[in-house]
DSSP file (Angstrom, degrees, kcal/mol; ACC not computed):
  #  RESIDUE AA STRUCTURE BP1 BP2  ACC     N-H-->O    O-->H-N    N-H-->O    O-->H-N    TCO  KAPPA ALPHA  PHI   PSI    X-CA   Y-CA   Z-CA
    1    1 A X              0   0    0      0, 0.0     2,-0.3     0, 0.0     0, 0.0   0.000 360.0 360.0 360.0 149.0    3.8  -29.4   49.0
    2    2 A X    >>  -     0   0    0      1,-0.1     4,-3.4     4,-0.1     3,-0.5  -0.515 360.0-131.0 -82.9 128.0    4.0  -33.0   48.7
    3    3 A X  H 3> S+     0   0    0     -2,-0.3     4,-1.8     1,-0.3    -1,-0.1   0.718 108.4  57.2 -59.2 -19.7    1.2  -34.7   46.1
    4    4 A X  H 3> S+     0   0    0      2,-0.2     4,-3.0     3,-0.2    -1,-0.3   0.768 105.6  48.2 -86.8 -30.2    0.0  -37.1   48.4
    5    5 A X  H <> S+     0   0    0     -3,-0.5     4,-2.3     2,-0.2     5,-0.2   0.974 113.2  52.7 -57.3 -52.3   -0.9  -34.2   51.1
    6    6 A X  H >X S+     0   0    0     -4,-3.4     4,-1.3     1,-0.2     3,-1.2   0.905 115.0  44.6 -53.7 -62.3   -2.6  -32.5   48.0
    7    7 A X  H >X S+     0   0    0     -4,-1.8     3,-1.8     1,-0.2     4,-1.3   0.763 113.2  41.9 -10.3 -88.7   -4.4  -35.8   47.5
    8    8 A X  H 3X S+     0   0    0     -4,-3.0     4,-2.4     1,-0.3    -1,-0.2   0.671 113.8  58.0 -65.2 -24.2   -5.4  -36.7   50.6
    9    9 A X  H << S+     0   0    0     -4,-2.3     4,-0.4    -3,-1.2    -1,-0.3   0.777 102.9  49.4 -48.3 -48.9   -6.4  -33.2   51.2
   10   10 A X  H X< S+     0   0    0     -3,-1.8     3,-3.2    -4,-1.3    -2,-0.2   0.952 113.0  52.0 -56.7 -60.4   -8.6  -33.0   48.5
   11   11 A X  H >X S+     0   0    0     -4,-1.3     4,-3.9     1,-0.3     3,-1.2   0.813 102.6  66.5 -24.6 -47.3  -10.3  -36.6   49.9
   12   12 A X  H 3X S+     0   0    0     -4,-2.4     4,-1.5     1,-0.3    -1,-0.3   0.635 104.9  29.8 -68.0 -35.9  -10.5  -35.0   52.6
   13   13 A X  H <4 S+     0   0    0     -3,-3.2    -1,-0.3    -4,-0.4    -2,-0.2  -0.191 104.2  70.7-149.6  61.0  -13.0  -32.4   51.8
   14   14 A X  H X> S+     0   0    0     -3,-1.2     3,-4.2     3,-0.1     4,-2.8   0.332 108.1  44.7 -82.1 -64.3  -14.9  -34.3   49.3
   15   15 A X  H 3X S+     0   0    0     -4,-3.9     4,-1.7     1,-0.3     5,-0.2   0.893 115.9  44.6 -47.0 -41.1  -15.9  -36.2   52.6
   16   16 A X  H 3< S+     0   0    0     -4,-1.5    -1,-0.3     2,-0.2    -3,-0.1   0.435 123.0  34.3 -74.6   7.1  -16.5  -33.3   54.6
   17   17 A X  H <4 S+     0   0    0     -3,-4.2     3,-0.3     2,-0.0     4,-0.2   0.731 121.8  42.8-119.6 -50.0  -18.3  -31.5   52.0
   18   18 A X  H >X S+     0   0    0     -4,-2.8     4,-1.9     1,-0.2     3,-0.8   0.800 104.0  60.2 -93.7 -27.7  -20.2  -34.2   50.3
   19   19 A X  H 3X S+     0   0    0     -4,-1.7     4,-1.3    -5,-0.4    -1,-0.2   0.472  95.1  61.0 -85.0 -11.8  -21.5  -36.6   53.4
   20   20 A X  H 34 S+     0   0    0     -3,-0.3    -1,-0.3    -5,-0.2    -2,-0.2   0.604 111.3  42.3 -52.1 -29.4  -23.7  -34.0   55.3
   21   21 A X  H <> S+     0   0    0     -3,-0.8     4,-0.7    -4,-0.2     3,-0.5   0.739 114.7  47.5-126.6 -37.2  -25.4  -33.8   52.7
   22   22 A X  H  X S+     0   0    0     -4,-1.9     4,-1.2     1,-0.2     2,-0.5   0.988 106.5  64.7 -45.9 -76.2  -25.6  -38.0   51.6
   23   23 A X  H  < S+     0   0    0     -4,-1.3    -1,-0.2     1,-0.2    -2,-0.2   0.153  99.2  40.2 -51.0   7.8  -26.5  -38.8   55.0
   24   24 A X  H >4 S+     0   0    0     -3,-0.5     3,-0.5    -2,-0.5     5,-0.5   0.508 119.1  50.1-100.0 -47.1  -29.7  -37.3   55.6
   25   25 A X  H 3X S+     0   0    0     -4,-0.7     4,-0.7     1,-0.3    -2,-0.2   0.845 105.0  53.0 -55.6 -24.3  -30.8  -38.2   52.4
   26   26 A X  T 3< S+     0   0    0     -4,-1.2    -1,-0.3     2,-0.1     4,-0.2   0.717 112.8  46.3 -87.1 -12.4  -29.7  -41.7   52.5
   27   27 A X  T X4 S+     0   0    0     -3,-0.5     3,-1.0    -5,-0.4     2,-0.9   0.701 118.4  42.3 -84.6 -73.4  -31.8  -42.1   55.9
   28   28 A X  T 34 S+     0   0    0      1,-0.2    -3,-0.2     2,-0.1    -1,-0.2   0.417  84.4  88.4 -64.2   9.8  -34.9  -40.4   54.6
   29   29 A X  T 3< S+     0   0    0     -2,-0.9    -1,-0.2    -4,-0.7    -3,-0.1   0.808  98.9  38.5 -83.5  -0.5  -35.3  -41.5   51.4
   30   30 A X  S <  S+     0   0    0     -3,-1.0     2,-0.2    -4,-0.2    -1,-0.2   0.732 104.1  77.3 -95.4 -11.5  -37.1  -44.1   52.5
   31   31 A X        -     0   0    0     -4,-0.2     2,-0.8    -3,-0.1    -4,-0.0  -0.436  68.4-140.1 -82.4 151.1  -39.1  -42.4   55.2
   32   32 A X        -     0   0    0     -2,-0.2     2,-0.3     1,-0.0    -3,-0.0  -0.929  29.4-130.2-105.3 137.7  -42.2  -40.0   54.5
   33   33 A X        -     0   0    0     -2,-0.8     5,-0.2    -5,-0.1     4,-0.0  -0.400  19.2-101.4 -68.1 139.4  -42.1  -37.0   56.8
   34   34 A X    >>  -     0   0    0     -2,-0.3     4,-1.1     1,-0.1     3,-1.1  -0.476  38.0-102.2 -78.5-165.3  -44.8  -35.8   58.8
   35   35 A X  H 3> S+     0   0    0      1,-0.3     4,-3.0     2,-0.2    -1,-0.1   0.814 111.4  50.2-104.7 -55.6  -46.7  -32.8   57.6
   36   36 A X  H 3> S+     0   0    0      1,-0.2     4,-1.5     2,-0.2    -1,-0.3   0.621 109.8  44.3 -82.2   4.1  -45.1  -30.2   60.0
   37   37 A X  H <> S+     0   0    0     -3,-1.1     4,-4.0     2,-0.2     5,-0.4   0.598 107.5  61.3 -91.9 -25.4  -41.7  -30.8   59.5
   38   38 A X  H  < S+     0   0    0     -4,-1.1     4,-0.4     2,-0.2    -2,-0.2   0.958 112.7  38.2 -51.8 -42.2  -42.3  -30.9   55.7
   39   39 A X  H >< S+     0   0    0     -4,-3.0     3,-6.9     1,-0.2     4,-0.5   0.974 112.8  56.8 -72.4 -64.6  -43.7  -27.1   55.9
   40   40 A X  H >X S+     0   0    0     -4,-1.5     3,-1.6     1,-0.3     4,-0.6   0.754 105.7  49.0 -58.6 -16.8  -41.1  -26.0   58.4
   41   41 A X  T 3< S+     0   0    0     -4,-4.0     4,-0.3     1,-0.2    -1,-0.3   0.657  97.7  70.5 -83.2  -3.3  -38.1  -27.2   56.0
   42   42 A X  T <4 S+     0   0    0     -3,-6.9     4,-0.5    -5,-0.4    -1,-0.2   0.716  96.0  54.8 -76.9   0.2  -40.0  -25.2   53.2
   43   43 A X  T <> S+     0   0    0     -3,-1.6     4,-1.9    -4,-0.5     5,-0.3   0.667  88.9  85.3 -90.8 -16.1  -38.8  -22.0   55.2
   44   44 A X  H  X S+     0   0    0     -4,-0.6     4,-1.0     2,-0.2    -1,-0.2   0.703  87.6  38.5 -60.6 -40.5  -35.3  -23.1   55.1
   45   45 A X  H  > S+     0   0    0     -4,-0.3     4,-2.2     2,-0.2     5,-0.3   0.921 119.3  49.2 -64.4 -60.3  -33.9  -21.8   51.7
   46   46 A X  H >4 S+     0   0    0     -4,-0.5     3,-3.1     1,-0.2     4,-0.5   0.870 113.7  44.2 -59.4 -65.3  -35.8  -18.7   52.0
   47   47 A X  H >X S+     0   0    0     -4,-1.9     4,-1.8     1,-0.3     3,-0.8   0.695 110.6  59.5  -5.5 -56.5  -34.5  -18.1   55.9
   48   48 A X  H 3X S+     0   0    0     -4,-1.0     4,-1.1    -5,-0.3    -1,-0.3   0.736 109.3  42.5 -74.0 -32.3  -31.0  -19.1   54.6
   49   49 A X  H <X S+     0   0    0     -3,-3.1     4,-1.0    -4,-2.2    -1,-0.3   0.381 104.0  61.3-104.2  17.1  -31.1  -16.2   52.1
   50   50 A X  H <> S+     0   0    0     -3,-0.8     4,-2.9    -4,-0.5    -2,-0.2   0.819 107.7  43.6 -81.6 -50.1  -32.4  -13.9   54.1
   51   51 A X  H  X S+     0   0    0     -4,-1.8     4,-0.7     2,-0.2    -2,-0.2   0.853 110.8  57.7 -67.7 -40.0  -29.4  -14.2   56.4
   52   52 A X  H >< S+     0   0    0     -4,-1.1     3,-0.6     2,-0.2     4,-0.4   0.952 115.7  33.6 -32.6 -68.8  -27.0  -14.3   53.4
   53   53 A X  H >X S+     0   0    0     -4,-1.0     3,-3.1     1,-0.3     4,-0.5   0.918  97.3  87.0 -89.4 -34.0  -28.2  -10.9   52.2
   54   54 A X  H >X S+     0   0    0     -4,-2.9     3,-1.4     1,-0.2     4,-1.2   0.665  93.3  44.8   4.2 -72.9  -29.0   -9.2   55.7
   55   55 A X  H <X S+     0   0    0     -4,-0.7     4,-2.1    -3,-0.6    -1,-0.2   0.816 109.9  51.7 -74.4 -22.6  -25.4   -8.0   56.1
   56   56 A X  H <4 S+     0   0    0     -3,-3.1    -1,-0.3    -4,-0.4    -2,-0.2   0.388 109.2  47.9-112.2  34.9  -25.0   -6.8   52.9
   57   57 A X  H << S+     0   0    0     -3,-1.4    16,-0.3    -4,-0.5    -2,-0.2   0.667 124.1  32.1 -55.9 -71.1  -28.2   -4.5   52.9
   58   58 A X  H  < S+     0   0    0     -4,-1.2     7,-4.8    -5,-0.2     2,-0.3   0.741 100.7  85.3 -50.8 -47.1  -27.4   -3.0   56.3
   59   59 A X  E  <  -A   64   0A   0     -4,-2.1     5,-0.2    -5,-0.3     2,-0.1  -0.787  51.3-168.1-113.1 146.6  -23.5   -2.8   56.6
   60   60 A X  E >   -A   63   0A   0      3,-1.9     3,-0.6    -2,-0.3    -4,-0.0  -0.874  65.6 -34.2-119.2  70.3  -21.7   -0.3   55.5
   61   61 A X  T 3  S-     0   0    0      1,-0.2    -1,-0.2    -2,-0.1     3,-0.1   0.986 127.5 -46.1  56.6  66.1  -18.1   -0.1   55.1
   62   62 A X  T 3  S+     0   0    0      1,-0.1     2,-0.4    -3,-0.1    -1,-0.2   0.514 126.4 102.5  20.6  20.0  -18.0   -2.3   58.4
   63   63 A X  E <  S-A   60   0A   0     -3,-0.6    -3,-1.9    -5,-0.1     2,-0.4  -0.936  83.6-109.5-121.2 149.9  -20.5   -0.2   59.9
   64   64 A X  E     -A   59   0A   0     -2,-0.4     2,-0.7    -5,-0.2    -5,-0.2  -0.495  36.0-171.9 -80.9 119.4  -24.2   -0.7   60.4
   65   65 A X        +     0   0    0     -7,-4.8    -1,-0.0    -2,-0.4    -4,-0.0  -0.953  33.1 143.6-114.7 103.6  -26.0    1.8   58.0
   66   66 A X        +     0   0    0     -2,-0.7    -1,-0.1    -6,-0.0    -8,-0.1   0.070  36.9 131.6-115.5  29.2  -29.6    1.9   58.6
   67   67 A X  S    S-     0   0    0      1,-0.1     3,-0.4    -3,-0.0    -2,-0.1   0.101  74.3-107.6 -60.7 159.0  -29.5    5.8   57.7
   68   68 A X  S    S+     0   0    0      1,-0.3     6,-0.1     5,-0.0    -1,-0.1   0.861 120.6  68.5 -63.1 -42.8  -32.4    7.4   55.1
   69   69 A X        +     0   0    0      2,-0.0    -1,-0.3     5,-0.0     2,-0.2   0.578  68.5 118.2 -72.1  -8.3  -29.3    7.7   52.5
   70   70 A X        -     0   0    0     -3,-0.4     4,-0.4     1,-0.2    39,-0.0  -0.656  43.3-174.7 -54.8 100.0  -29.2    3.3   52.3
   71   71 A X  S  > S+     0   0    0     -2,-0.2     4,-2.6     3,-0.1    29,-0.3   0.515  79.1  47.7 -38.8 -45.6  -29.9    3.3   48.7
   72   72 A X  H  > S+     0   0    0      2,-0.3     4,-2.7     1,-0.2     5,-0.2   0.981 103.4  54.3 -77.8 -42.6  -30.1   -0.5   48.9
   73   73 A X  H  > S+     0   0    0      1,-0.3     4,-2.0   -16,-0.3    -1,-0.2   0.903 113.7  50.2 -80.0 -23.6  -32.4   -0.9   52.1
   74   74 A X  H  > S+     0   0    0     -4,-0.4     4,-0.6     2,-0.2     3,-0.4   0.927 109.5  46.2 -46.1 -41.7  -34.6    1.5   49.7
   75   75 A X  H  X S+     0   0    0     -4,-2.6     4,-1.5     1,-0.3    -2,-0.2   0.908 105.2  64.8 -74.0 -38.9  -34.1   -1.1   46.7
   76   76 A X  H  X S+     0   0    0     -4,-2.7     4,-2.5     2,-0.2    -1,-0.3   0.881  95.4  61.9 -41.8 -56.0  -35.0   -3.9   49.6
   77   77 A X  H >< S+     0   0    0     -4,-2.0     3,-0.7    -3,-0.4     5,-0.4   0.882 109.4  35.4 -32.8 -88.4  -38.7   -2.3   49.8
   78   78 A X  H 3X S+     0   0    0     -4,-0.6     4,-1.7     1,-0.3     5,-0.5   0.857 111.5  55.7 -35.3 -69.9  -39.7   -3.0   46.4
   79   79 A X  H 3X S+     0   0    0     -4,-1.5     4,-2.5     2,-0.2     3,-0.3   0.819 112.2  45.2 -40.2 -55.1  -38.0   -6.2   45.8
   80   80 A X  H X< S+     0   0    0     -4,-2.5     2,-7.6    -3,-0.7     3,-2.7   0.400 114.6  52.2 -61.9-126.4  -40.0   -7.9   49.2
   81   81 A X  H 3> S+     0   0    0      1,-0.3     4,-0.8     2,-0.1    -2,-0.2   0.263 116.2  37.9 -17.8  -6.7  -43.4   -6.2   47.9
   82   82 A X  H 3X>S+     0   0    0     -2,-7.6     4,-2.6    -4,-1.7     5,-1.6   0.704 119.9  51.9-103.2 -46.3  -42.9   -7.7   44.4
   83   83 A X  H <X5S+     0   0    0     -3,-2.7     4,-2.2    -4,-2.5    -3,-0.1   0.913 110.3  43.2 -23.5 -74.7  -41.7  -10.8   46.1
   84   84 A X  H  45S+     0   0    0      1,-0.2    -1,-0.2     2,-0.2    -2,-0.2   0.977 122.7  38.3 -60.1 -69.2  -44.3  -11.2   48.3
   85   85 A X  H  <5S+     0   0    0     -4,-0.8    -2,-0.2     1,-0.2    -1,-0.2   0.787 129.7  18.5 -69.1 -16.1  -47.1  -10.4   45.6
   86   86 A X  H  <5S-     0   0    0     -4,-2.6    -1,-0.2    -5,-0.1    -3,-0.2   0.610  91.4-146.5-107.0 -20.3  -46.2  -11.9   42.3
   87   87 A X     << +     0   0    0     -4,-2.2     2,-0.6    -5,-1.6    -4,-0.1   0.592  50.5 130.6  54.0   7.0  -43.3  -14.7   43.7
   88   88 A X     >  -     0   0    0     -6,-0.3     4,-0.9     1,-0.1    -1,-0.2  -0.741  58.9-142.8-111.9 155.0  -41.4  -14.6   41.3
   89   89 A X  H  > S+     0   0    0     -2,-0.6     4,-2.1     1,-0.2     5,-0.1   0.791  92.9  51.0 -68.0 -23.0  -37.6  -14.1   41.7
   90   90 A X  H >> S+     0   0    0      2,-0.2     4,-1.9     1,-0.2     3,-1.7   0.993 108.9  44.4 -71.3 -73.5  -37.0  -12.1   38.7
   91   91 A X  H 34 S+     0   0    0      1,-0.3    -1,-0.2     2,-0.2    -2,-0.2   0.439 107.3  54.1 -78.9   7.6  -39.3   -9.6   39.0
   92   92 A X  H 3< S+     0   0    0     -4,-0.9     4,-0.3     2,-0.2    -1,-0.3   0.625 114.5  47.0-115.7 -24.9  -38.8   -9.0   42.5
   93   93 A X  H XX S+     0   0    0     -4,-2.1     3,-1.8    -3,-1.7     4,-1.2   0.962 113.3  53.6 -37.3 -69.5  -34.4   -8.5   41.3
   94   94 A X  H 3X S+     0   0    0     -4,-1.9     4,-1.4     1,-0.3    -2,-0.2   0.636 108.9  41.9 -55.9 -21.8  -35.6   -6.4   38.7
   95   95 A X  H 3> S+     0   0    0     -5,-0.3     4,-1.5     2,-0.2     5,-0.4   0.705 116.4  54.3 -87.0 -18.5  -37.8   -3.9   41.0
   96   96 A X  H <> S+     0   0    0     -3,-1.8     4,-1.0    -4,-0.3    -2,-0.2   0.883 110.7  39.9-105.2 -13.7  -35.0   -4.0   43.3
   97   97 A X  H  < S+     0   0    0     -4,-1.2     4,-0.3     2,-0.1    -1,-0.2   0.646 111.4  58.0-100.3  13.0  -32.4   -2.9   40.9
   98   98 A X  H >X S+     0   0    0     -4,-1.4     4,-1.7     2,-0.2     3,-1.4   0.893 100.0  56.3 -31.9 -64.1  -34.6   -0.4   39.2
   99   99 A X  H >X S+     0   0    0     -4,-1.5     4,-1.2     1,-0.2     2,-1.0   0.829 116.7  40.9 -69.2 -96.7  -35.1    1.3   42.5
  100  100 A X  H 3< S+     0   0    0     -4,-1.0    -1,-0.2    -5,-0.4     4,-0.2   0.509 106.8  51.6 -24.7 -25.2  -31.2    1.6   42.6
  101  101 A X  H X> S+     0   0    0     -3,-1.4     4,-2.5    -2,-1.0     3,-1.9   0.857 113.4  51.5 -93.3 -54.2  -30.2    2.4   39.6
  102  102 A X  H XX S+     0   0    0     -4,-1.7     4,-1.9    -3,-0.8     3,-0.8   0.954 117.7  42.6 -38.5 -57.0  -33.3    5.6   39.9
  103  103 A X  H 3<>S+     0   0    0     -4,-1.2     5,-1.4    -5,-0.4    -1,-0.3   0.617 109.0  51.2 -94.1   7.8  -31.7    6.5   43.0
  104  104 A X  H X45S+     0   0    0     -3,-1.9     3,-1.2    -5,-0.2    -1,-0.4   0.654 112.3  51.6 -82.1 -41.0  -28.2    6.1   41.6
  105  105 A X  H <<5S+     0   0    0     -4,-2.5     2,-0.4    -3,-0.8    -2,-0.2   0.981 109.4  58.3 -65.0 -72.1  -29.6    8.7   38.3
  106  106 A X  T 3<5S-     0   0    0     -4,-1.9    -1,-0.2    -5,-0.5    -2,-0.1   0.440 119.3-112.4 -61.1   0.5  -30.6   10.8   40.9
  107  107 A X  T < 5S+     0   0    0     -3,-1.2    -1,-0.2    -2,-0.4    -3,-0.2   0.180  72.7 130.4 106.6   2.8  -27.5   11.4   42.6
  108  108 A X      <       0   0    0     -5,-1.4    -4,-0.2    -6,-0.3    -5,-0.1   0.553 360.0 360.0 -76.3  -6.9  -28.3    9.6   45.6
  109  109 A X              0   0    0     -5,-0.2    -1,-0.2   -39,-0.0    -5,-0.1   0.473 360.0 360.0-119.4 360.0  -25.2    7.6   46.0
């Protein structure tokens, strides 16, 4: 391949990578937002990693495992309840591979 295709290639998605993400910031940093868009983009991360880990809770060897034996959707339990009551990210990983690794001891996968 020619170095000036690698080049321009590379340019190429600096721009596309890096200017979604300039442009909103360069309009709004001067704007204040109002109140209810402010909350609904606090859902956004969390939403966005919900959908992340979704598939790989559920699917199974390209099949949809929502079966008793899903070790993981067990591990899922904990991890939201710790989530949801303490908030913090750690401790709500750590309950949820504790509950795996127990139900890995225990022969369950």
């Amino acid at each position: 391949m020619d170095q000036k295709v690698v080049v321009v290639t590379l340019l190429g998605m600096a721009v596309v990578t890096y200017v979604p993400r300039l442009l909103p910031l360069w309009v709004l940093s001067s704007r204040t937002l109002p109140p209810p868009v402010v909350t609904w983009l606090r859902y956004v991360p969390v939403a966005v990693l919900a959908a992340m880990l979704f598939p790989s809770l559920v699917v199974s060897d390209q099949h949809l495992n929502l079966s008793i034996g899903n070790i993981f959707l067990w591990g899922a339990i904990p991890a939201f309840l710790m989530a949801w009551k303490t908030r913090s990210l750690f401790g709500a990983v750590a309950a949820g591979m504790l509950t795996v690794a127990v139900f890995r001891l225990m022969g369950a996968a």
